[in-house]
LOZAVEX-753012 format. One record per residue (C-alpha): residue number from 1; residue in three letters; x, y, z. Coordinates in nm, 3 decimals, decimal comma. Example, Ala and Ser with C-alpha at 12.3 -4.5 7.8 and 13.67 -1.06 7.14 Angstrom:
<atom seq="1" type="ALA" px="1,230" py="-0,450" pz="0,780"/>
<atom seq="2" type="SER" px="1,367" py="-0,106" pz="0,714"/>
This chain:
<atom seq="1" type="UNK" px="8,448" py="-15,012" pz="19,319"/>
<atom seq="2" type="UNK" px="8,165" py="-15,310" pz="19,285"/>
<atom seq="3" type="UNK" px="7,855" py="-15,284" pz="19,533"/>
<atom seq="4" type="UNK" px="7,767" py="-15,653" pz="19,598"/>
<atom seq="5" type="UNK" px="7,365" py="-15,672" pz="19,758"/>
<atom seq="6" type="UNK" px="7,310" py="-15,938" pz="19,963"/>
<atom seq="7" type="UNK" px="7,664" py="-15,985" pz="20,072"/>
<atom seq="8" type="UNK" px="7,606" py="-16,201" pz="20,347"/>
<atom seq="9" type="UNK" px="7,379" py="-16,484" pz="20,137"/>
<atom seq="10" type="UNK" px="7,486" py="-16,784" pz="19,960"/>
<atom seq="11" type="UNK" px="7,624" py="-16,632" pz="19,647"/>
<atom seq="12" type="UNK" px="7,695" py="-16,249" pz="19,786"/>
<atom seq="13" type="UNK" px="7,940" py="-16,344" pz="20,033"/>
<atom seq="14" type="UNK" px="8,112" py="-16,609" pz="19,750"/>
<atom seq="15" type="UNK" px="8,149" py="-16,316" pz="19,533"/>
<atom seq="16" type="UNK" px="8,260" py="-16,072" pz="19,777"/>
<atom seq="17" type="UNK" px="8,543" py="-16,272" pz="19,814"/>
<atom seq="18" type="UNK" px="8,604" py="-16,308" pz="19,483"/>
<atom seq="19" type="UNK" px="8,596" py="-15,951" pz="19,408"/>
<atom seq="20" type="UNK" px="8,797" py="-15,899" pz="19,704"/>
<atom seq="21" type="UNK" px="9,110" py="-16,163" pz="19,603"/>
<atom seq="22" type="UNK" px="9,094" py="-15,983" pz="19,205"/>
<atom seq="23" type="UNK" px="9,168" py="-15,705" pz="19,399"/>
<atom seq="24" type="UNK" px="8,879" py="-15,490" pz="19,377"/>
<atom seq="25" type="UNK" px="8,727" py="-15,249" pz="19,581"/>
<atom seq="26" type="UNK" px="8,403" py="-15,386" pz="19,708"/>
<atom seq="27" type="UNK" px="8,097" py="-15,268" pz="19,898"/>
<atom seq="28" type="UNK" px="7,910" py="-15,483" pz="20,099"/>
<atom seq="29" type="UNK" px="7,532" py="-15,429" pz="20,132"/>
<atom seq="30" type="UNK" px="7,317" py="-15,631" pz="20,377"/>
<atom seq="31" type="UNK" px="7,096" py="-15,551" pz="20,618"/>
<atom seq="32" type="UNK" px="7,281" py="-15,550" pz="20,913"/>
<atom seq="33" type="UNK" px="7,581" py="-15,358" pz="20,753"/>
<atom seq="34" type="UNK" px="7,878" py="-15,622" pz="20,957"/>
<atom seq="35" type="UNK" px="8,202" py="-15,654" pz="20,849"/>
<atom seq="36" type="UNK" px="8,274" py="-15,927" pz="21,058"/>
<atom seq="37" type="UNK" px="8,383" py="-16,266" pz="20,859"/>
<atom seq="38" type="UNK" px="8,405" py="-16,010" pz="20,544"/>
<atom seq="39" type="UNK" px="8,796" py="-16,013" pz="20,341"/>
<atom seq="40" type="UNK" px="9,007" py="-15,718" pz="20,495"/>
<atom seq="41" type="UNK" px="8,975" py="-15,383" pz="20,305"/>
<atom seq="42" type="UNK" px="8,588" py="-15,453" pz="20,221"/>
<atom seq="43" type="UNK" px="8,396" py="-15,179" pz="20,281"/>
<atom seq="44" type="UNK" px="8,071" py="-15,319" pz="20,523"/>
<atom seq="45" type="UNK" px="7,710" py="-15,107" pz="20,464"/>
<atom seq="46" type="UNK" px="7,384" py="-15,122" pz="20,578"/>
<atom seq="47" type="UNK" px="7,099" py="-15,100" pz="20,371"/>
<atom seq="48" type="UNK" px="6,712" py="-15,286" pz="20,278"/>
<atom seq="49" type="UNK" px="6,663" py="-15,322" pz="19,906"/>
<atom seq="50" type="UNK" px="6,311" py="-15,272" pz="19,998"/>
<atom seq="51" type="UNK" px="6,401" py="-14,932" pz="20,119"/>
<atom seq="52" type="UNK" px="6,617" py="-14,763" pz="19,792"/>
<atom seq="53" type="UNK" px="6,709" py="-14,446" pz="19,996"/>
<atom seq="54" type="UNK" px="6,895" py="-14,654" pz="20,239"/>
<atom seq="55" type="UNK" px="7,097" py="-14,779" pz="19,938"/>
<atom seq="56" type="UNK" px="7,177" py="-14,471" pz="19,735"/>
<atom seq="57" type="UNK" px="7,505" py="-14,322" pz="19,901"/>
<atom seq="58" type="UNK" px="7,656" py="-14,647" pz="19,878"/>
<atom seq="59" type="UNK" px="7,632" py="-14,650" pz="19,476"/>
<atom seq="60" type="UNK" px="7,873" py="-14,353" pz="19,478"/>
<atom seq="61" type="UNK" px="8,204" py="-14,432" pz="19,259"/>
<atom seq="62" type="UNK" px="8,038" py="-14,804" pz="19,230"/>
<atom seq="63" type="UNK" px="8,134" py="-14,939" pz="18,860"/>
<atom seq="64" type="UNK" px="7,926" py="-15,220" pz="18,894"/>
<atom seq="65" type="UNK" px="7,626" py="-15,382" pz="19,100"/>
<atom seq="66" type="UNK" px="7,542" py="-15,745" pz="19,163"/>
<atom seq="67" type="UNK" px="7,152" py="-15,721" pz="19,225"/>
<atom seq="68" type="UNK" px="6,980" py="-15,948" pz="19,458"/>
<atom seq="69" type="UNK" px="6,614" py="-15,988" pz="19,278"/>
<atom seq="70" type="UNK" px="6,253" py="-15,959" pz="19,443"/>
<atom seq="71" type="UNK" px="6,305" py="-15,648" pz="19,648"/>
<atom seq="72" type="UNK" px="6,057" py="-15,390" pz="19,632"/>
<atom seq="73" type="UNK" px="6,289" py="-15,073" pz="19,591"/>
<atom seq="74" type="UNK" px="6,483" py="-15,213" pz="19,283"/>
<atom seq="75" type="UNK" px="6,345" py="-15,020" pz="18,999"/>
<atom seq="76" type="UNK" px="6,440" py="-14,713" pz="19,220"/>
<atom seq="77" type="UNK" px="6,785" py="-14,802" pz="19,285"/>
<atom seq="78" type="UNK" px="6,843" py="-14,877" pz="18,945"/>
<atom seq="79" type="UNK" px="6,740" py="-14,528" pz="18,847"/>
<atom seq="80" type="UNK" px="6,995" py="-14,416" pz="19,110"/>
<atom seq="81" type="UNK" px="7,262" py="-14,613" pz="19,005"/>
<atom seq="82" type="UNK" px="7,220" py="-14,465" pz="18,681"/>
<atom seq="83" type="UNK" px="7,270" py="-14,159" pz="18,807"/>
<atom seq="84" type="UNK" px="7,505" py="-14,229" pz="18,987"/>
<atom seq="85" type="UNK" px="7,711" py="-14,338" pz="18,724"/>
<atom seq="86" type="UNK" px="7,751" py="-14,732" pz="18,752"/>
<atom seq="87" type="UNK" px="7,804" py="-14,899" pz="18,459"/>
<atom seq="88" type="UNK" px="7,678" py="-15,218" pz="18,452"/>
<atom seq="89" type="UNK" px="7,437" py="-15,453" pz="18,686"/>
<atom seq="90" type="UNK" px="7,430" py="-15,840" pz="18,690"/>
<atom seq="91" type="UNK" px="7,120" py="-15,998" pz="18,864"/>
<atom seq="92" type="UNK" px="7,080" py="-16,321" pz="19,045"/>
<atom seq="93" type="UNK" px="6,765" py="-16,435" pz="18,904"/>
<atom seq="94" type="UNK" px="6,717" py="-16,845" pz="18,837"/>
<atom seq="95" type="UNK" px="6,638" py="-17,095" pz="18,603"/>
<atom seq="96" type="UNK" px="6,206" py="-17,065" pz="18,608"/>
<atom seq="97" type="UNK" px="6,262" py="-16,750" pz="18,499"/>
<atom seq="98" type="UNK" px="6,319" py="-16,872" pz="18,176"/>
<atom seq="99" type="UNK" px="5,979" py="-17,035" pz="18,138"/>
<atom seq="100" type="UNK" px="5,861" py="-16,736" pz="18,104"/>
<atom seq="101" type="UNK" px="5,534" py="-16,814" pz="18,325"/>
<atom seq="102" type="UNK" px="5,428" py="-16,495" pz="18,527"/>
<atom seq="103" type="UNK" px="5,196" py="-16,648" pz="18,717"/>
<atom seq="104" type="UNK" px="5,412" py="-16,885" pz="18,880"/>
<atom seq="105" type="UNK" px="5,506" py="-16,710" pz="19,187"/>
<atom seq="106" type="UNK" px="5,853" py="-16,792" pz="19,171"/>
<atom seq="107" type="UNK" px="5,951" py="-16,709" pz="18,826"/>
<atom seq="108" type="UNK" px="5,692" py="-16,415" pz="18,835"/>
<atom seq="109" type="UNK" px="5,936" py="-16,227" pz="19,037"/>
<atom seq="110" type="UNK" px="6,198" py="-16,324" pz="18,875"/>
<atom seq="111" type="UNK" px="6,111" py="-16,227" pz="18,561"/>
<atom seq="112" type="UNK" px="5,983" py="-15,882" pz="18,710"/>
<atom seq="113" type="UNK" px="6,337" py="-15,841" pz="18,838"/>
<atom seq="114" type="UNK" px="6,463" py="-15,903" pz="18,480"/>
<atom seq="115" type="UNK" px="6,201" py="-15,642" pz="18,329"/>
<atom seq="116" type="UNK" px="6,330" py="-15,392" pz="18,560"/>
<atom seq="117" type="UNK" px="6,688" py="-15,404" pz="18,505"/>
<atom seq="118" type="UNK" px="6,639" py="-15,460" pz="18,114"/>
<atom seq="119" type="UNK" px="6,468" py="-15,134" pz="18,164"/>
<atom seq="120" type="UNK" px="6,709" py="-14,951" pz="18,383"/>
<atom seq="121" type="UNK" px="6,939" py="-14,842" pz="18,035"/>
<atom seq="122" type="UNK" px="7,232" py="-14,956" pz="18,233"/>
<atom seq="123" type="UNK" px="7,429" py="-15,265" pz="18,091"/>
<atom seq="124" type="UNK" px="7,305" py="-15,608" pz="18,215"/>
<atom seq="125" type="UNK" px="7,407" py="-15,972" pz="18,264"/>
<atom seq="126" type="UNK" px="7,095" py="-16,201" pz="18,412"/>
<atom seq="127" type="UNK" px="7,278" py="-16,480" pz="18,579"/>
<atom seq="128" type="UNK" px="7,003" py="-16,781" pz="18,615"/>
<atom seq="129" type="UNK" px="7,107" py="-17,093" pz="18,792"/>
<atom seq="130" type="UNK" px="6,944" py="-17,398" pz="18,893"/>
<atom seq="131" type="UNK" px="6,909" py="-17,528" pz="19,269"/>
<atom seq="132" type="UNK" px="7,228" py="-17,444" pz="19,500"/>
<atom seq="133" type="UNK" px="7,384" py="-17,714" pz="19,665"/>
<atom seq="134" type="UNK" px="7,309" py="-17,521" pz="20,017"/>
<atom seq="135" type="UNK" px="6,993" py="-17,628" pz="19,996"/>
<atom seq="136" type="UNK" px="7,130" py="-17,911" pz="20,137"/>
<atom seq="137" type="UNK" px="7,203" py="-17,740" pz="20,466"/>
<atom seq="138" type="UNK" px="6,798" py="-17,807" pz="20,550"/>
<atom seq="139" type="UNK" px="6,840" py="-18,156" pz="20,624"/>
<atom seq="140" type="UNK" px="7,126" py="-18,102" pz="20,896"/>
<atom seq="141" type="UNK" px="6,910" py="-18,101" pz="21,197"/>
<atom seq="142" type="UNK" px="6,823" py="-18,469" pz="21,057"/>
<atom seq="143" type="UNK" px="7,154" py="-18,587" pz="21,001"/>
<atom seq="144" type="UNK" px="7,280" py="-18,496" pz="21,322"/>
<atom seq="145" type="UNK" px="6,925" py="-18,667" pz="21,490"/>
<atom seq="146" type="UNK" px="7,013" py="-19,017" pz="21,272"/>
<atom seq="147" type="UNK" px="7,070" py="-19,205" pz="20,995"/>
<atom seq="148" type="UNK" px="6,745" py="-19,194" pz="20,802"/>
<atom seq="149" type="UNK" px="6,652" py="-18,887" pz="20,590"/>
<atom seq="150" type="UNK" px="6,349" py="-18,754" pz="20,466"/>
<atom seq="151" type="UNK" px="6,362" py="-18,585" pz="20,151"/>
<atom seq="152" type="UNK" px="6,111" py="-18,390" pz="19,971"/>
<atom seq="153" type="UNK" px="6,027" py="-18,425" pz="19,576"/>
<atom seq="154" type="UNK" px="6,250" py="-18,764" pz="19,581"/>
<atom seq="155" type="UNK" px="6,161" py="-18,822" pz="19,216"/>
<atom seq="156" type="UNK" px="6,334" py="-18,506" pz="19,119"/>
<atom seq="157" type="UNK" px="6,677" py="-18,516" pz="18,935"/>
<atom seq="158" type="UNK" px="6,874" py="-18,147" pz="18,980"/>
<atom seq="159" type="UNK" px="7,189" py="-18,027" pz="18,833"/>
<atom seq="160" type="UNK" px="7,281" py="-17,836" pz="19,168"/>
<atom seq="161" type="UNK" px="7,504" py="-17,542" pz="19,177"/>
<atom seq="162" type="UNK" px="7,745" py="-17,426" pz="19,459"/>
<atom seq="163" type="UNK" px="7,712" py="-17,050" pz="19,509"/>
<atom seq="164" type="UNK" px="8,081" py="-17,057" pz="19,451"/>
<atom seq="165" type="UNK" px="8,054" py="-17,133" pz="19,075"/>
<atom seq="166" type="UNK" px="7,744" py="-16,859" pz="19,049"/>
<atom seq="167" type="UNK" px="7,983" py="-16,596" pz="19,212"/>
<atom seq="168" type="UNK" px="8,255" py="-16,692" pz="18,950"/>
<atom seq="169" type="UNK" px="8,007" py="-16,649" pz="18,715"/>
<atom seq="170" type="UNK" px="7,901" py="-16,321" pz="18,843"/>
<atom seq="171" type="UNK" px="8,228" py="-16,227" pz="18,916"/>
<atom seq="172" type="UNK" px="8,336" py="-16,249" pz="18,538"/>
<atom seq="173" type="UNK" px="8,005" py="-16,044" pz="18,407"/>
<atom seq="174" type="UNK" px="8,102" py="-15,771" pz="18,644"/>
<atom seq="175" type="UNK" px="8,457" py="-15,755" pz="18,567"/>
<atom seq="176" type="UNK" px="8,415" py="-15,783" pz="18,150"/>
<atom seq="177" type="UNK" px="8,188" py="-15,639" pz="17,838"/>
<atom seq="178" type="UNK" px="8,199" py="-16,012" pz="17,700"/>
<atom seq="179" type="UNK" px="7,870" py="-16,128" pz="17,893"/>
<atom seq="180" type="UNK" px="7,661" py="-15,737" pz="17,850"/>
<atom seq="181" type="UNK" px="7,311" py="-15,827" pz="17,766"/>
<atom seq="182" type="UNK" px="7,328" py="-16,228" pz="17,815"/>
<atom seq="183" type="UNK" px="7,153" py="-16,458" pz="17,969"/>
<atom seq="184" type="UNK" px="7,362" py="-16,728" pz="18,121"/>
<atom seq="185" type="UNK" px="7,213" py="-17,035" pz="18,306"/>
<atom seq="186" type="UNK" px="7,420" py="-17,211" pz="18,543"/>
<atom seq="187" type="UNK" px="7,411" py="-17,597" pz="18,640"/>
<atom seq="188" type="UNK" px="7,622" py="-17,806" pz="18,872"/>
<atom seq="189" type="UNK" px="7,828" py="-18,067" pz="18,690"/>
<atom seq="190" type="UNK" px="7,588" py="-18,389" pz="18,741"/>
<atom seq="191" type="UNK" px="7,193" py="-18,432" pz="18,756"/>
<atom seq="192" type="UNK" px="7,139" py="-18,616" pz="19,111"/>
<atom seq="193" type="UNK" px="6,832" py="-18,729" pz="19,297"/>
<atom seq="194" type="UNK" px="6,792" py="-18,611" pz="19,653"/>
<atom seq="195" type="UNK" px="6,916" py="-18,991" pz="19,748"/>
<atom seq="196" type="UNK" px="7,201" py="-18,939" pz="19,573"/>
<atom seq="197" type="UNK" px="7,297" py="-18,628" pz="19,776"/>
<atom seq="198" type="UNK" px="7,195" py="-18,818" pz="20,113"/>
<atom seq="199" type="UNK" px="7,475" py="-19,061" pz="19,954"/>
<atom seq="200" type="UNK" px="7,708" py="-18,869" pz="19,923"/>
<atom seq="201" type="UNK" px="7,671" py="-18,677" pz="20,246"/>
<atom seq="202" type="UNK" px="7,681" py="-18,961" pz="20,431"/>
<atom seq="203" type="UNK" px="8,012" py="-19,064" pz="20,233"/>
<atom seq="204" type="UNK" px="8,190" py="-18,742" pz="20,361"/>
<atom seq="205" type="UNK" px="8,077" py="-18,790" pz="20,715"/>
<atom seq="206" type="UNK" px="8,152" py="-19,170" pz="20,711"/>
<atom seq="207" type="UNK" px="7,801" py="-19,243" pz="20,789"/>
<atom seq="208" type="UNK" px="7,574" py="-19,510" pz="20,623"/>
<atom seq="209" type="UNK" px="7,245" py="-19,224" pz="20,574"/>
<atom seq="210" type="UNK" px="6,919" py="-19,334" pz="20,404"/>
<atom seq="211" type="UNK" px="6,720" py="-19,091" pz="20,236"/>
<atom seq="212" type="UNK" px="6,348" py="-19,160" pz="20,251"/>
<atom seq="213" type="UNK" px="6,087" py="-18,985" pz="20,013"/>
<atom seq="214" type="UNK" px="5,785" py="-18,766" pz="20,145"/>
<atom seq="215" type="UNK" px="5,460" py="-18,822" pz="20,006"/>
<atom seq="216" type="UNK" px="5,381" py="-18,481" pz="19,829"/>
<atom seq="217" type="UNK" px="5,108" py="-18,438" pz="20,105"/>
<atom seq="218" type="UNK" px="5,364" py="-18,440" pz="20,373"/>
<atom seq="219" type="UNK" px="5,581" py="-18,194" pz="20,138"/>
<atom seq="220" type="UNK" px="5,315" py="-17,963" pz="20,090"/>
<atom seq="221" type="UNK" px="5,193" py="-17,952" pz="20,489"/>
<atom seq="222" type="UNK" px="5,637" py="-17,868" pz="20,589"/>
<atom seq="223" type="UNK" px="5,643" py="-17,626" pz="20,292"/>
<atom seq="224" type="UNK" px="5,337" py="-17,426" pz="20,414"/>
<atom seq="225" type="UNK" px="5,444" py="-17,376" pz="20,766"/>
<atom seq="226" type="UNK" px="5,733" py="-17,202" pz="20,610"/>
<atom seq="227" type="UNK" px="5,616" py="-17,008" pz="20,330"/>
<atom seq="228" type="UNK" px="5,357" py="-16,885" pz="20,157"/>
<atom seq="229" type="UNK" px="5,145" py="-17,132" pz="19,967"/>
<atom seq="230" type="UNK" px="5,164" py="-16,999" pz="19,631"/>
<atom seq="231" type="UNK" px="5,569" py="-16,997" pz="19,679"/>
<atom seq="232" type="UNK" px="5,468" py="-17,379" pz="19,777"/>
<atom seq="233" type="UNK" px="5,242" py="-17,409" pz="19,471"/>
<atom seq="234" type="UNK" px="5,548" py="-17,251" pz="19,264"/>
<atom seq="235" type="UNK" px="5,784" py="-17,537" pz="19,391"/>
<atom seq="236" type="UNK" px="5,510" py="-17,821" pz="19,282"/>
<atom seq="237" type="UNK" px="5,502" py="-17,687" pz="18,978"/>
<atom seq="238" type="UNK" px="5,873" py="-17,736" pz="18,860"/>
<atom seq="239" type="UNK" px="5,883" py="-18,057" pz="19,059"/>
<atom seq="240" type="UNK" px="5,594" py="-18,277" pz="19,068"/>
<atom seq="241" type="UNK" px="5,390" py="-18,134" pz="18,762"/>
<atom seq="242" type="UNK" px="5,746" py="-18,112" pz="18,506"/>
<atom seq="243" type="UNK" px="5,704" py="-17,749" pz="18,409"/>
<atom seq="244" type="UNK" px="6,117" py="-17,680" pz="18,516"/>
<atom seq="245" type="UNK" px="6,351" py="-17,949" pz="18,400"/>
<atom seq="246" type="UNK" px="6,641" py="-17,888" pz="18,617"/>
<atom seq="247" type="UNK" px="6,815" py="-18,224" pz="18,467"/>
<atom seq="248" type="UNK" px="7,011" py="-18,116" pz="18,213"/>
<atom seq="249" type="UNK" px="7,379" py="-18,040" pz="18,263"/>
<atom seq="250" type="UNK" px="7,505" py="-17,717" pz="18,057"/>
<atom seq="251" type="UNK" px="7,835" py="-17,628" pz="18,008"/>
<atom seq="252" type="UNK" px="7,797" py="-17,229" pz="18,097"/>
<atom seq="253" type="UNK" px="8,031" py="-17,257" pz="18,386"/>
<atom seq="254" type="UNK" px="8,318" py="-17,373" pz="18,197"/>
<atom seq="255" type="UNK" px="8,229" py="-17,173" pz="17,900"/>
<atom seq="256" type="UNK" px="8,270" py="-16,848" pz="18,129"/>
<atom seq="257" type="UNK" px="8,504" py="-16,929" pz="18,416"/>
<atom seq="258" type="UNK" px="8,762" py="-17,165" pz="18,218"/>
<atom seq="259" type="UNK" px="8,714" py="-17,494" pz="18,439"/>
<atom seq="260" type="UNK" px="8,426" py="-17,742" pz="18,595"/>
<atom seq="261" type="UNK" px="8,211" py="-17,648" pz="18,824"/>
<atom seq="262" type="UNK" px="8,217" py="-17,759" pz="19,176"/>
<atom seq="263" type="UNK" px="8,088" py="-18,128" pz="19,224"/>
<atom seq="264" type="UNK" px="7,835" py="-18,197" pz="19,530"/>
<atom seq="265" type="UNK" px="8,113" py="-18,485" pz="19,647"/>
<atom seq="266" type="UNK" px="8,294" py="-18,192" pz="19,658"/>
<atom seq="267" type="UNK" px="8,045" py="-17,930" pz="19,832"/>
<atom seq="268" type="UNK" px="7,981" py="-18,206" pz="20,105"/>
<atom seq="269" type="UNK" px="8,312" py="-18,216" pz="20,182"/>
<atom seq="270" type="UNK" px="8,368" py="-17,883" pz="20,238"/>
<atom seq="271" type="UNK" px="8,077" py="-17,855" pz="20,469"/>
<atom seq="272" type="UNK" px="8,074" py="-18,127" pz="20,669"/>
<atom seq="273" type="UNK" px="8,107" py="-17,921" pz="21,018"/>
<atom seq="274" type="UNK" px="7,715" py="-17,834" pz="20,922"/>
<atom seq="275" type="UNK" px="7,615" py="-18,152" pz="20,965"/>
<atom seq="276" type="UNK" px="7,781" py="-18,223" pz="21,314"/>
């Protein structure tokens, strides 16, 4: 039995499915505990990683747990999944975790995350991708409105990731002792500028789209309405000021999984009802 957290987000639900087609017994934590859209024979719970006692029967006969970082129970239901008998954990945590800078908001909780599982004495895989290709998903409401998109940080080249190839990934740590107490970063296949993914978007629609670049004032005033500013501040950092190069293609994916990962071309494809 695996206990998947967050099983209804990007990469949960990716690798609930996975699980599910190895045929595996899974659990499937989120906070609304449905089963609906989950694979048949997937066993649907409810429970708030900020809230560890909501968690703990479900870690019963669990062999391994894919942890969903930044909660504040998680150092607790480590220690119960240690008790509890699991064997090994592999956390979602991202690329800026591995500049090490803890007082950049967004790798600061990531590398907390890290500290606390590296501390839990269970077995551990940190799984640490770059952007996901979803991201993608918050410029629908423009595409649908017209042909000309505005894209934040338009100077920034990203090797993007589909959740699908991080739940491979994942998939793969929880299923083998190959990948106990390793670090592996994740990139998509090709480094692309947001322009280039308005391209190609448009391509699978069979529109003619035109991204257009923010000024970072314009970035920074959208950002804040929807998070908090030093989450914003985090964000300016990697992009604008250079401290996260996500540019640089690396061949993890392959290395782990046995093939390519996904290509956006590909991702846009697959998605294009979102945009309609």
């Amino acid at each position: 039995m695996f206990l998947v957290t967050g099983a209804t987000g990007n990469v949960g639900a990716e690798l609930v499915r996975a699980l599910a087609e190895s045929g595996e017994g899974v659990r499937a934590v989120s906070r609304s505990g449905r089963s609906e859209g989950l694979p048949a024979g997937v066993e649907a719970v409810a429970g708030d990683l900020n809230r560890p006692e909501t968690v703990r029967a479900a870690l019963t006969g669990v062999r391994g747990l894919f942890l969903m970082p930044g909660y504040g129970g998680q150092r607790q239901i480590l220690a119960d999944a240690r008790a509890a008998g699991v064997r090994r954990v592999v956390l979602l945590s991202g690329l800026s975790a591995g500049t090490g800078d803890r007082d950049n908001a967004v790798a600061g909780y990531l590398l907390d995350a890290e500290d606390a599982v590296r501390d839990s004495g269970l077995a551990w895989t940190f799984v640490r991708p770059t952007s996901f290709m979803t991201n993608a998903l918050q410029l629908a409401d423009q595409i649908r409105e017209g042909d000309t998109v505005r894209v934040p940080f338009p100077d920034a080249r990203t090797t993007d990731i589909d959740p699908y190839d991080i739940a491979q990934v994942a998939l793969r740590a929880l299923l083998s002792d190959e990948f106990a107490g390793r670090v592996l970063e994740v990139t998509g296949p090709e480094a692309l500028l947001p322009a280039d993914r308005v391209r190609i978007l448009g391509a699978a629609l069979g529109r003619d789209l035109r991204a257009v670049g923010l000024e970072h004032e314009e970035t920074r005033a959208e950002m804040e309405a929807g998070m908090p500013k030093p989450y914003v501040d985090a964000f300016f950092s990697f992009f604008v000021d250079g401290t996260l190069d996500e540019s640089v293609v690396l061949p993890t994916v392959e290395q782990v999984t046995g093939r390519a990962p996904r290509t956006f071309a590909r991702w846009a494809r697959d998605h294009t009802d979102a945009f309609r």
